[in-house]
C-alpha positions, -999 to 999 in steps of 0.1 A, spaced: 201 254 108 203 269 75 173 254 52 166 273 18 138 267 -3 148 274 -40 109 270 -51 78 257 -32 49 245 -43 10 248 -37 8 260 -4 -6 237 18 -41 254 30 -47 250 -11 -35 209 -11 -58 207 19 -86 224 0 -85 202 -28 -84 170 -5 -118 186 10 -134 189 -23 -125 155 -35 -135 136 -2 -168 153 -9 -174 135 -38 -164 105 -30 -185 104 -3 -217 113 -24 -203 87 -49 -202 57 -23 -236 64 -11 -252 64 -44 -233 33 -50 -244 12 -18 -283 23 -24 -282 15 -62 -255 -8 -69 -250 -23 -103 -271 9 -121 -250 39 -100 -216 18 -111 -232 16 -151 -236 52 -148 -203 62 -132 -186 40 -158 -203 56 -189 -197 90 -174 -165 90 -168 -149 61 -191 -175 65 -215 -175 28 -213 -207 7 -213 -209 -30 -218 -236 -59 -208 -213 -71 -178 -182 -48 -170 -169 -85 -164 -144 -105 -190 -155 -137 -196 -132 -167 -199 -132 -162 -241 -128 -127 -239 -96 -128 -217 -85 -150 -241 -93 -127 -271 -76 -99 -255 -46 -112 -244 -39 -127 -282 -32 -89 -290 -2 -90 -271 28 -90 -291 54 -120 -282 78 -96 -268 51 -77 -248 46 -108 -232 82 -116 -227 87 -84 -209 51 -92 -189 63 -122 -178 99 -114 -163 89 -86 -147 63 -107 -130 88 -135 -120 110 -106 -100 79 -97 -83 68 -132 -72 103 -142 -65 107 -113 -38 73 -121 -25 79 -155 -20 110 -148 -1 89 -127 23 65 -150 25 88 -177 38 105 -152 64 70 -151 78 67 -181 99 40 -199 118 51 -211 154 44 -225 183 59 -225 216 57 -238 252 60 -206 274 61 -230 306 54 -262 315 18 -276 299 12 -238 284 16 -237 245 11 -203 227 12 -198 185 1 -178 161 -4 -185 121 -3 -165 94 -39 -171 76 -45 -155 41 -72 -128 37 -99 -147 19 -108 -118 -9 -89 -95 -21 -99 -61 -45 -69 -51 -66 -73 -19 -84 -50 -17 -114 -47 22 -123 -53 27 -163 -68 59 -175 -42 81 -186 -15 52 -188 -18 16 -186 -2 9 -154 8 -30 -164 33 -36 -133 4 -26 -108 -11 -58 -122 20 -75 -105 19 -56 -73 -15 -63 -65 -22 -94 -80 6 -117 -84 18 -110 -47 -20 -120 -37 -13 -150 -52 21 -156 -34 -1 -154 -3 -25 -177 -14 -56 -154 -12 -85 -182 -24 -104 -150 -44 -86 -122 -62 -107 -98 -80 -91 -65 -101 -105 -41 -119 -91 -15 -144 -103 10 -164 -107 11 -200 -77 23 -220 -90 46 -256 -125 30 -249 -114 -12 -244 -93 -31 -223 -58 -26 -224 -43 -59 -235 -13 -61 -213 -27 -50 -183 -56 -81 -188 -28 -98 -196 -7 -94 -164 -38 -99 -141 -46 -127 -157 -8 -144 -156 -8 -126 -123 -35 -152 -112 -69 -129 -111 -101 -149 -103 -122 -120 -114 -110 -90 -141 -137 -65 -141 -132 -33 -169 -142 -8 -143 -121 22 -128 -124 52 -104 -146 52 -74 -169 29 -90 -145 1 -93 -130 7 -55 -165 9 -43 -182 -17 -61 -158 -41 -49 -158 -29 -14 -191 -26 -12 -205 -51 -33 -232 -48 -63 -261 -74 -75 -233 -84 -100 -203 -87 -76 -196 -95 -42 -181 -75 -16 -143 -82 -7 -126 -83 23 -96 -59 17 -87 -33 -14 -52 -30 -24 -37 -11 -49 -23 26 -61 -46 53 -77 -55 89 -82 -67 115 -56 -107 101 -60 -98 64 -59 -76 71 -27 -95 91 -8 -125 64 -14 -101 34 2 -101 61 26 -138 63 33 -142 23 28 -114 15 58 -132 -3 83 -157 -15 59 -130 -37 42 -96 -35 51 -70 -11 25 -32 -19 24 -20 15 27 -31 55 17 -14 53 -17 -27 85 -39 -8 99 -63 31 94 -67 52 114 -46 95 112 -50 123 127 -35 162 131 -47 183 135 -24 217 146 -37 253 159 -40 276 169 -62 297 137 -57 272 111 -69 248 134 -91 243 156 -120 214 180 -127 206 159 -155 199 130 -136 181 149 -109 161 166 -132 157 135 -154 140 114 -122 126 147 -112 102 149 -140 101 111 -146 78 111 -116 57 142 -127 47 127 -158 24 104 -134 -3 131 -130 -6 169 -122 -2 163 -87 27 146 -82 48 161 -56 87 161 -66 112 172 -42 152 178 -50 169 178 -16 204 188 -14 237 206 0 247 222 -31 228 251 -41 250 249 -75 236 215 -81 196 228 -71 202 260 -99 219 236 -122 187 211 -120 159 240 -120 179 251 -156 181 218 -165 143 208 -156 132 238 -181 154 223 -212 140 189 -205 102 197 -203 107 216 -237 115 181 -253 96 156 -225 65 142 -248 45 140 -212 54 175 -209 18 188 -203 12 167 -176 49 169 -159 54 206 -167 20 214 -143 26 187 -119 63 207 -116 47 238 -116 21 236 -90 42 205 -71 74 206 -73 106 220 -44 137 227 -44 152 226 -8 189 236 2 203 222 30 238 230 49 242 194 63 234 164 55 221 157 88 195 184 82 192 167 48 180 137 69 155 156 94 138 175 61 134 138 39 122 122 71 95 151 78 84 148 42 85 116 41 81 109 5 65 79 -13 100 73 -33 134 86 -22 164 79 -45 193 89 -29 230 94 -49 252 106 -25 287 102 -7 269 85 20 239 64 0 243 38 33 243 64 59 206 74 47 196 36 47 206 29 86 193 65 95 160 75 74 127 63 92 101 77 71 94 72 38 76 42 13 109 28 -4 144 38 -10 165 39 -42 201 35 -34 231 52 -60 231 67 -94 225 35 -111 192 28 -94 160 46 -103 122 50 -94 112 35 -125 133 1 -123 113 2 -92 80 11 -105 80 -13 -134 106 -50 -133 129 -50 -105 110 -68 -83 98 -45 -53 64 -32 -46 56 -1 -58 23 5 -40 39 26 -16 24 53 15 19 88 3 6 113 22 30 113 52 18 80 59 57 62 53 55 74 91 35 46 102 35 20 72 56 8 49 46 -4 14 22 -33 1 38 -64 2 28 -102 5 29 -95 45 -5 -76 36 -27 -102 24 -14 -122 53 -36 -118 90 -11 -133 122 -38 -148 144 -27 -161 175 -40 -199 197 -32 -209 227 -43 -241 248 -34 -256 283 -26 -291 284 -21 -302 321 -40 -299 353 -10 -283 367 -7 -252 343 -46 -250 346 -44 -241 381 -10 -223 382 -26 -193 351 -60 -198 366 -46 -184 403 -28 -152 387 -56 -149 361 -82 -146 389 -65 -127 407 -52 -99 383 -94 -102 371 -105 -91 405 -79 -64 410 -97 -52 376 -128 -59 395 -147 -83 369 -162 -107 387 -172 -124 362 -137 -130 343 -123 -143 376 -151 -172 376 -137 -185 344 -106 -188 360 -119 -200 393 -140 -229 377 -105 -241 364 -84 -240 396 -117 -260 413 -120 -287 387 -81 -292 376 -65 -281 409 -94 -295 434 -90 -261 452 -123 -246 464 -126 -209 458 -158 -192 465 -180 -174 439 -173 -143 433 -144 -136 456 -119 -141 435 -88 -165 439 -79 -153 475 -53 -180 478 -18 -194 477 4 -162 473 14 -154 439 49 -148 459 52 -185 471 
């Protein structure tokens, strides 16, 4: 196996020391916040917003205010993209089925798919107003028919931004709190004097507000690890250019400053090509200050022989986004296992994605596309299964093989409440305690 790394980033031991430092003070953060509520979030908020208001809450009239700044077009765009989202959330949400079934005579077994009853949706905002997570979060809530969506965002140049009030509120918020960071996350986990606690956090954010969903897991409920963006191209010569490597490259490392962004490839003509064309484009790129370091300190450039080793180094990565323009876009689909979401051929892209066409993009970073996939309306669902016994018969036929496979576990105790059963449905007398030492299980 021939695997050439062009450029690397920050060695790992230095990611991992950074994760250390932040989950520090998170931690600190969330205490301070459970013991003093409401007066550790106003400080938080003024400290790091510089943001301080009588309640970080909108009221009905100044929603209404707010949203009135959007232009008509604004809210033209708002709205489409938000109908893509719903209508692929819907169509999930009808795949997921309730049912109900008769596993044998007088036995009937189902499950239903119950929606989580409050829901936190945080709606990053601080360097850029991230309007579509509005969408994500909320809206798809919606679709699932969560009774109480709260969101929270931060403010934008010191107010509310008005398109990101404006998509929660279309989106179908109950509650639209101006807060961000780990005091928004862990008010709403944790709840304050001012606002209850929820039952699950959704939504994407930077290193802090990720690695306090982290912390809060078990607490509430999170959707997924989603910190900051991660994407992958994976290319050839046959499909790509370096300018449209490098173009959704940096498109991604405008997010933050660190934003990992992998080119993978068999063409080390195309990887040189790109790395040229990466340093003409961050010359002109207006985000440039943010991209250029997120590049810098983030970004690879990984040369492969095969595109079956192409394969094993994008599943071990397993990056947040992978847009793949190759000779063989399908192959990757039926073979990749670990990523958040794919982006299939030259004329799709991360930001379609991102921003209208209608898939989440709250998606695992992290590694974590290993064991989950992305938010979707699946998430605000809970599958809780029944199951009731309608006939004498049945009663006695499970409560045999239940008390039996109880006392070969040795409790007693569960083997009773299968015993009282086969005595009053089946009018067979089984002794306390000894377990169903009758009629073989092979008859």
């Amino acid at each position: 196996m021939a695997i050439a790394y062009l450029k690397r980033g920050k060695p790992e031991a230095d990611r991992a020391e950074d994760d250390a430092k932040t989950a520090a003070v998170v931690a600190t953060t969330l205490k301070d916040i459970e013991s003093r509520g409401d007066a550790a979030v106003r400080e938080l908020a003024c400290k790091f917003d510089n943001y301080d208001r009588d309640s970080y809450r909108l009221s009905d009239a100044e929603i209404e205010a707010i949203i009135a700044k959007v232009s008509p077009r604004e809210m033209a765009d708002i709205k489409f993209a938000q109908e893509q989202v719903t209508k692929f959330a819907q169509a999930q949400r009808d795949s997921m089925l309730d049912i109900e079934v008769e596993t044998m005579p007088g036995v009937i077994l189902g499950h239903k798919n119950i929606p989580v009853q409050s829901v936190g949706c945080y709606v990053p905002g601080g360097k850029f107003p991230m309007v579509a997570s509005a969408h994500m979060s909320v809206a798809t809530a919606k679709v699932a028919g969560v009774p109480r969506i709260v969101a929270c965002t931060p403010p934008f140049n010191g107010e509310p931004n008005p398109a990101v009030i404006a998509a929660m509120h279309l989106g179908g918020a109950d509650e639209i709190y101006v807060l961000g960071g780990i005091q928004a996350v862990g008010a709403m986990a944790i709840g304050t004097e001012s606002i209850a606690p929820v039952h699950l956090l959704v939504g994407p954010g930077n290193a802090f507000v990720a690695e306090a969903k982290r912390q809060l897991f078990g607490r509430v409920g999170i959707d997924l690890f989603a910190g900051p963006t991660e994407t992958m191209v994976i290319a050839d010569e046959t499909a790509a250019d370096a300018e449209l490597c490098a173009t959704d490259l940096l498109g991604q490392a405008e997010h933050g400053y660190n934003s990992p962004c992998v080119l993978l490839t068999n063409s080390r003509k195309l990887a040189e090509d790109t790395l040229t064309e990466i340093d003409r484009i961050l010359d002109i790129l207006p985000t440039a200050d943010t991209a250029r370091v997120s590049w810098q300190d983030y970004g690879e450039v990984i040369v492969c022989d095969t595109y079956e080793e192409m394969l094993q180094v994008a599943d071990d990565i397993a990056s947040e986004h992978v847009q793949v323009m190759t000779d063989r876009d399908d192959w990757f689909l039926d073979n990749m296992t670990c990523y958040g979401a794919l982006f299939l051929g030259p004329r799709t892209n991360v930001a379609n994605g991102d921003k209208v066409i209608g898939t989440n993009h709250t998606l695992p970073t992290k590694k974590a596309g290993r064991y989950t996939g992305g938010l979707w309306v699946g998430k605000f669902l809970k599958t809780h299964s029944y199951q009731k016994v309608t006939t004498d018969e049945a009663a006695t036929l499970i409560g045999e093989y239940g008390s039996r496979l109880c006392m070969l576990e040795g409790f007693v105790g569960h083997a009773e409440q299968c015993n009282i059963r086969v005595r009053r449905y089946g009018g067979i007398n089984v002794p306390y305690g000894e377990g169903a030492a009758y009629r073989d299980a092979a008859e």
